[in-house]
N, C-alpha and C positions, 0 to 999 in steps of 0.2 A: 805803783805810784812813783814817782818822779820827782825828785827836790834835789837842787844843783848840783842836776848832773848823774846825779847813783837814782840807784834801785832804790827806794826806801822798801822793807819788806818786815819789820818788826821793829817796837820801841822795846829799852831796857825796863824791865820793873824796879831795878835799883835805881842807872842813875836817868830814868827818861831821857837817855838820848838814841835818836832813829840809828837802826843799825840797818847800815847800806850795802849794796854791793858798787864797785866802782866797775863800771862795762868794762876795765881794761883786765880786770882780773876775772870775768865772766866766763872765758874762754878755758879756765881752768876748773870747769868741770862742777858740780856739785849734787846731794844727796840729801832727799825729804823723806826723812822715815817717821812711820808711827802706828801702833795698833790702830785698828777699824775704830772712828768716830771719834778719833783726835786732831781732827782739822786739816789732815794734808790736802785735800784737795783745794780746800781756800787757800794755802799756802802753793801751793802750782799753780792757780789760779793770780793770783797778787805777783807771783813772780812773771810769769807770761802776759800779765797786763803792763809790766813796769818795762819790761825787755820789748814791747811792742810801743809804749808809747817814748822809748829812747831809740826808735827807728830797726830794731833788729828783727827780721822774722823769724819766728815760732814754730816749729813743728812738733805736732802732740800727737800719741797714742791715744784717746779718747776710751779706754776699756768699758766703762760705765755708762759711757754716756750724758755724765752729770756736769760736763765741763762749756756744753754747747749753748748755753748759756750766756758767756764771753760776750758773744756777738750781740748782747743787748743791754741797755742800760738797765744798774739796779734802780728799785726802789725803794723811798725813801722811808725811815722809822724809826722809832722812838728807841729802838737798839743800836740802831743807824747810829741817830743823831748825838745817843751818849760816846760811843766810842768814838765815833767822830769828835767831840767835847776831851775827851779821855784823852786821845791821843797829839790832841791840838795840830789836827792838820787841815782844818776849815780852807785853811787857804792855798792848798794842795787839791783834797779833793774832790772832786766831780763823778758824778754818776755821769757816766757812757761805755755806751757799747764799744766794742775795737773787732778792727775790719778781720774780717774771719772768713778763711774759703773751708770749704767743708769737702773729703774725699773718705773714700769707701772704694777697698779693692770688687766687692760684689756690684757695684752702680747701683745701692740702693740708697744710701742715707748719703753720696758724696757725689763728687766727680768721680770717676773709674780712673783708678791710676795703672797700667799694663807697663810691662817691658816685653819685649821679642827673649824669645830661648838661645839667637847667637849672642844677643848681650848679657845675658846671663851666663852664655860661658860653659863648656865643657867639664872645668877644673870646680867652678862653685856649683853646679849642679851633682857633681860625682861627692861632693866630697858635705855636700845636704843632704845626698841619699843614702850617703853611708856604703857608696861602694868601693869594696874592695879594687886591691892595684889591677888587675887582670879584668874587672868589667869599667874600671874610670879609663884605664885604657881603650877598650873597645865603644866605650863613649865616646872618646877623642876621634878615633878611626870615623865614626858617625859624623861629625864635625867637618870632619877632615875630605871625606868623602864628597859631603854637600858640597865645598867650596870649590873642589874641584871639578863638582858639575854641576856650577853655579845653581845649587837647590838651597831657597831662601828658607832655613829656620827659625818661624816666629812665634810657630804657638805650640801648645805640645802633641798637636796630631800631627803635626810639621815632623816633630822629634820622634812620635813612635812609629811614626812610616816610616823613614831613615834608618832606625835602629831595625825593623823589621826587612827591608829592602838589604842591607848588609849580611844580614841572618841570610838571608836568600842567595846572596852571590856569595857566601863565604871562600867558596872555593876560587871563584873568577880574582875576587882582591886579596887570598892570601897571599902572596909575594911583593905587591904593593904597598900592603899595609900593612900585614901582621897576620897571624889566627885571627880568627873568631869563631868561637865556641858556641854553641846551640843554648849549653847550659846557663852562658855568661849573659845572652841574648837575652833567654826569659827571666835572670836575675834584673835584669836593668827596665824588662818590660814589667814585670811586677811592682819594682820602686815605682815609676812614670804612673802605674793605675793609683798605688797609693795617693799619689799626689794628684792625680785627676779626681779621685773622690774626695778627697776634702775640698775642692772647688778650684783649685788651683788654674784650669783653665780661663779663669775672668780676670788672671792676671797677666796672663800671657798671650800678646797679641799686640795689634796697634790699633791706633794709635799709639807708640811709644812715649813714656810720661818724660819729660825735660825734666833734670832735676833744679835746675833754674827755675822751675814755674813755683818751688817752695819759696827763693829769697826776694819777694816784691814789697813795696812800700805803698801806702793810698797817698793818693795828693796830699795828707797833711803830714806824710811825711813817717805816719804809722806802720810798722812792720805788721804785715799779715799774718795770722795765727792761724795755722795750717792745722784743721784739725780731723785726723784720719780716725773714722768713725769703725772699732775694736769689738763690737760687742761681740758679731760674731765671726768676728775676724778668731778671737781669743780662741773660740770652739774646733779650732782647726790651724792647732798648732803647726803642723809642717807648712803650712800654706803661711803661715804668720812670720817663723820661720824664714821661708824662702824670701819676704817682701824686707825683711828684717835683713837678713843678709847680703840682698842687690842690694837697698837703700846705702846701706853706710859703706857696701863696696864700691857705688857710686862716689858719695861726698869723697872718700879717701883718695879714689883715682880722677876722678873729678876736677876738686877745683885744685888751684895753685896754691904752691907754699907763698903765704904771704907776712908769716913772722905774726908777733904783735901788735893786736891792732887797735885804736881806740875804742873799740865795742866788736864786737863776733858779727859774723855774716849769719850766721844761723846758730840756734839753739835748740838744740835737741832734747825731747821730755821723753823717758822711759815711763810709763803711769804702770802701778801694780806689776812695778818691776821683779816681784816675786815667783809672777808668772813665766814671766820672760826665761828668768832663769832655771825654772823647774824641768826637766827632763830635755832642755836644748843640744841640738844637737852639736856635735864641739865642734865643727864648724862655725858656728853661728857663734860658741865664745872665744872660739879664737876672731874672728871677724872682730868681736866687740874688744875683746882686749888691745887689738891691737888700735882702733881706732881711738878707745880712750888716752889710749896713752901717745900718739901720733899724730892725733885730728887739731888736736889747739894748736897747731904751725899754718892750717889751712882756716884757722876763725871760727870754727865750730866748738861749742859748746855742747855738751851730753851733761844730761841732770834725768836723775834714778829718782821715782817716785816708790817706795817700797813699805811694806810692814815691821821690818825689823831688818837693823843696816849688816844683820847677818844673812840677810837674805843675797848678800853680793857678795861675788870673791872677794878675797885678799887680795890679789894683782887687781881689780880694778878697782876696789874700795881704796886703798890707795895713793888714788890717782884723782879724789874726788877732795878739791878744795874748799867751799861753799856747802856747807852743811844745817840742815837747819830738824832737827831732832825732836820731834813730838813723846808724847808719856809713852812708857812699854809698861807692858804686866810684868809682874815677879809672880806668877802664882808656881813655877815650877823648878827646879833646881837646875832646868835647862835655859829657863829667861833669865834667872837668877845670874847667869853665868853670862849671858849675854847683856846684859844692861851693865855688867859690870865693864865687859870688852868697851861697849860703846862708851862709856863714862870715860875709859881710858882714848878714848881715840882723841879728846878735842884739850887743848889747853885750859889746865882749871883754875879756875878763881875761886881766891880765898873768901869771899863772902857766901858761898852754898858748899855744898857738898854735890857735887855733879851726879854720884851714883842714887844716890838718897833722892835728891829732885827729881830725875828722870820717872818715878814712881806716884811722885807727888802733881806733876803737872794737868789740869783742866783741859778743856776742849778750846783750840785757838791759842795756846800758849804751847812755847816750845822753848831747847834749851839750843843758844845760834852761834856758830861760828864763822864768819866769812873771811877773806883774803883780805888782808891790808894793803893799800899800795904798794908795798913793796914785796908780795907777795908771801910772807908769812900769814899764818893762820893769828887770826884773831884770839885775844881770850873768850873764853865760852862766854856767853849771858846768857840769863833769863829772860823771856819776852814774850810780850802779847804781839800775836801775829798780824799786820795790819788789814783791816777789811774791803774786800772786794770794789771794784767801781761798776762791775757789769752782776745781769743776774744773778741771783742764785739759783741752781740746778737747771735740766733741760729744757730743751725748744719744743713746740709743736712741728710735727710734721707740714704745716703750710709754712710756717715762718721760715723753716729751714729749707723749702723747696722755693720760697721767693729768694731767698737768699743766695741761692744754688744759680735761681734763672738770671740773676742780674752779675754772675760771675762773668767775668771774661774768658775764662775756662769751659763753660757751659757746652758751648758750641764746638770749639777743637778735639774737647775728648770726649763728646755724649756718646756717638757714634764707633761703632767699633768695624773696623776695614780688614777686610780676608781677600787679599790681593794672591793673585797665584805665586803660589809658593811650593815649597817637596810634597804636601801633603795630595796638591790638585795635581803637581807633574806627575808623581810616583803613580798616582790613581788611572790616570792618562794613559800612561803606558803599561800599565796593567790590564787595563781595559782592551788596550792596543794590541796588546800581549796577548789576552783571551781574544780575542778578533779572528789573529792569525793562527793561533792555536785551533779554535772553532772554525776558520775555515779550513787548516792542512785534514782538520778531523774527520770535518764532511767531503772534503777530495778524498781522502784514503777508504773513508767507507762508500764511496759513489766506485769508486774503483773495487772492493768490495766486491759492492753489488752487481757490476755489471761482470766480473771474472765469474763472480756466481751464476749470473746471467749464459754467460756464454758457457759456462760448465753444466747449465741446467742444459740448455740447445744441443749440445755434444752428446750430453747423456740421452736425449729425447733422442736425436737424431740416430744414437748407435741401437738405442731400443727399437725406432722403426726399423732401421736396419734387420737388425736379430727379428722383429715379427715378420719382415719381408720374405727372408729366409727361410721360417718356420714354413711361413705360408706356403710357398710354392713348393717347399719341400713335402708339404702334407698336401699338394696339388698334385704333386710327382707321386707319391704314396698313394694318391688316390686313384689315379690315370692306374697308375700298375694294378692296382688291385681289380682296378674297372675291366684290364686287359683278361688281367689272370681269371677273371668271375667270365668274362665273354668266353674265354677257352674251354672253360668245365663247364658250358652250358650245351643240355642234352642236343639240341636242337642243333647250337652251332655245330657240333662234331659233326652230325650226316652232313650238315651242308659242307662241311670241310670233306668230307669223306667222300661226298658223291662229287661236288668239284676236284676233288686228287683226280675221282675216277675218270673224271670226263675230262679233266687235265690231262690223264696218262693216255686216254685212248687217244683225246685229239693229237697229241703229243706223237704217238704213236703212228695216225693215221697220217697226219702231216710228215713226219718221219718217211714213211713209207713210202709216200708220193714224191718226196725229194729224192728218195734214193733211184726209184721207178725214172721221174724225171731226168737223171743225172745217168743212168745206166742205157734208156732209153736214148737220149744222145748218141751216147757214145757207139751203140749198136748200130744207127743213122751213119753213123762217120765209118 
């Protein structure tokens, strides 16, 4: 709520006067703690309606779910209408809804909010995954790689191609760029799986989200309350993580130092900030620490919604000005100790006992500290926490899906774009790669076959050869033997024997007649 000028966000129970925040002191920071079923959420709630209806957008972690509600006006009631009486603000306030866009890293319950893997960065992705110096380097090399052969990295099959194409030429870019190690390779590609199975691919990609599309105003002038719907974002911590840590290393590099301003460009809500902090990776608190204590020069405001304000570091607890402290248990010697820490955090007033109260406080009542104009902390007070203007708890799924379709975001980011990028080139030329490989394969064994070919025809042809040989040689074997069988045969010998004779006679007789002839002459002469 809204009364000249401040936040109104709780009356005193001593001296009923509203205890405000002044938008100028907004920017520094503050913290809603309290056990489960002590009213913080109506307290996030009454703060993000008062910070929206002073023109400042809202960005909220929604864990539960219970906060979506916002976006519609309460209803009116006889508990309504006493503390409304109680806190004599009849002429303050108003039941209405305030302008709410609704996102969801998964695109179920929001808009899909994405970033690309080169804006994410070599350095914040190394150092979310937890890798060591020698694989955050051979990350970078990946990076590095791409740009030099202009390969767009934008989602993370973009990234484990890359990483796995480097593995593959490790030898061709060692002297360009460093080793790369086999073992460093599957260290980095094993992070990347982890992070692909907790869904992390729905975040990475484009449409890339503006971070500009958080700080918009409606025509009346109302800051939009951005509210990124957690439920099961929370289930998949490294993914939450990752969004958690581009986010606020956006805003940091983002916008401009612009000092002190009369109200924050944005305000940042950590909701069930217990969670955040539980097993994060220190990455993710150094990110945070550094922006809490760095971010209110740029008008951003960060406010921790938690169970116990020991649930925050020391470095960034504080750094948190605006506090507004619901009931803790004492049932153990370890709350005991903590309620005492917190009693000591805020300046005390002599009319309670801060540590004593803190035990004693109802559901809606809290003990408040806020910034003074001049930025000193306030005396603590006692206070009933002022009531809601919008629903209490969640939306239905059609309310929040009309609500969705009449964004102006609806259309820009529904659609999610896979423009060719490393993941289709790399595949391309792999493809390309097995082509020519598949066909040097098939020439080498065509060549193969036909050497085999002609070695089969050599061989045939030296066989017929060698049967040719056989052959006529067992022709020649036979002819002799045929000779030699005709020689020893009874028959031929007389006719050989009676041809000699008739041979020798003729021989003889012809003989004789020449000589006759030849002697005969000569006796003539």
């Amino acid at each position: 709520m809204l009364a000249d000028g401040k936040l109104v966000i709780a009356q005193s129970m001593d001296s009923k006067e509203y205890l405000s925040i002044n938008p100028k002191m907004a920017n520094r920071h503050g913290l809603i703690a309290g056990a489960t079923g002590t009213g913080k959420t109506i307290t996030v709630k009454v703060l993000a309606e008062s910070f929206s209806e002073a023109g400042v957008p809202v960005f909220f972690t929604d864990v539960k779910g219970d906060v979506a509600g916002i976006a519609l006006p309460g209803k009116d009631s006889e508990d309504m209408q006493s503390r409304i009486e109680r806190f004599n603000i009849a002429d303050y306030f108003e039941y209405e809804g305030f302008p709410t866009r609704f996102w969801d890293i998964f695109g179920q319950k929001g808009h899909p909010i994405r970033t690309t893997v080169s804006e994410m960065g070599p350095v914040l992705l190394s150092r979310l995954l937890d890798l060591n110096d020698v694989q955050s380097g051979i990350l970078s090399i990946a990076f590095r790689v791409a740009d030099d052969e202009g390969l767009l990295l934008l989602d993370l099959k973009d990234l484990r191609s890359m990483v796995t194409n480097i593995g593959e030429r490790a030898n061709e870019l060692k002297l360009a760029y460093g080793n790369i190690t086999s073992a460093s390779i599957g260290a980095i590609q094993r992070a990347l799986l982890r992070l692909e199975d907790e869904g992390a691919e729905h975040f990475f990609g484009e449409p890339a989200f503006d971070i500009n599309d958080f700080m918009k105003t409606d025509e009346k002038g109302y800051g939009y309350i951005n509210l990124l719907d957690s439920q099961k974002l929370i289930q998949s911590p490294l993914v939450y993580s990752t969004f958690l840590l581009w986010f606020l290393s956006e805003l940091f590099e983002t916008l401009p130092e612009v000092g002190d301003l009369d109200k924050p460009k944005l305000v940042f809500f950590f909701d069930e900030a217990h969670l955040l902090f539980k097993d994060a990776p220190q990455a993710l608190m150094d990110k945070i620490e550094q922006v809490v204590k760095l971010i209110r020069s740029k008008g951003v405001g960060v406010y921790f919604c938690t169970q116990s304000p020991s649930d925050i570091p020391d470095v960034v607890s504080s750094q948190l000005g605006n506090r507004v402290q619901h009931a803790l248990r004492a049932y153990t010697p370890k709350e005991q100790k903590t309620i005492r820490a917190a009693a000591e955090a805020y300046r005390p007033n002599p009319l309670f006992d801060t540590e004593q109260v803190l035990t004693e406080l109802g559901t809606g009542e809290a003990i408040v500290s806020f910034l003074a104009d001049g930025g000193e902390p306030s005396i603590v007070e006692r206070a009933w926490v002022m009531p809601p203007e919008s629903k209490f708890g969640p939306i239905d799924d059609n309310t929040r899906a009309s609500i969705m379709g009449q964004s102006e975001f609806h259309d820009k980011y529904k659609d999610i774009i896979d423009r060719e990028s490393a993941y289709e080139i790399l595949l391309a030329r792999a493809e390309e790669q097995q082509k020519l490989l598949a066909e040097e394969q098939e020439r080498i064994e065509q060549e193969k076959a036909e050497a085999a070919r002609l070695k089969e025809e050599e061989k045939a042809k030296k066989e017929a050869e060698k049967a040719e040989k056989a052959r006529l040689k067992e022709e020649e074997k036979a002819r002799k033997e045929a000779e030699r069988a005709a020689r020893n045969n009874p028959l031929n010998k007389v006719i050989r024997s009676t041809a000699s004779t008739i041979t020798s006679s003729i021989g003889r007789n012809v003989g004789n007649a020449l000589i006759r002839g030849i002697l005969g002459g000569l006796k003539r002469k």
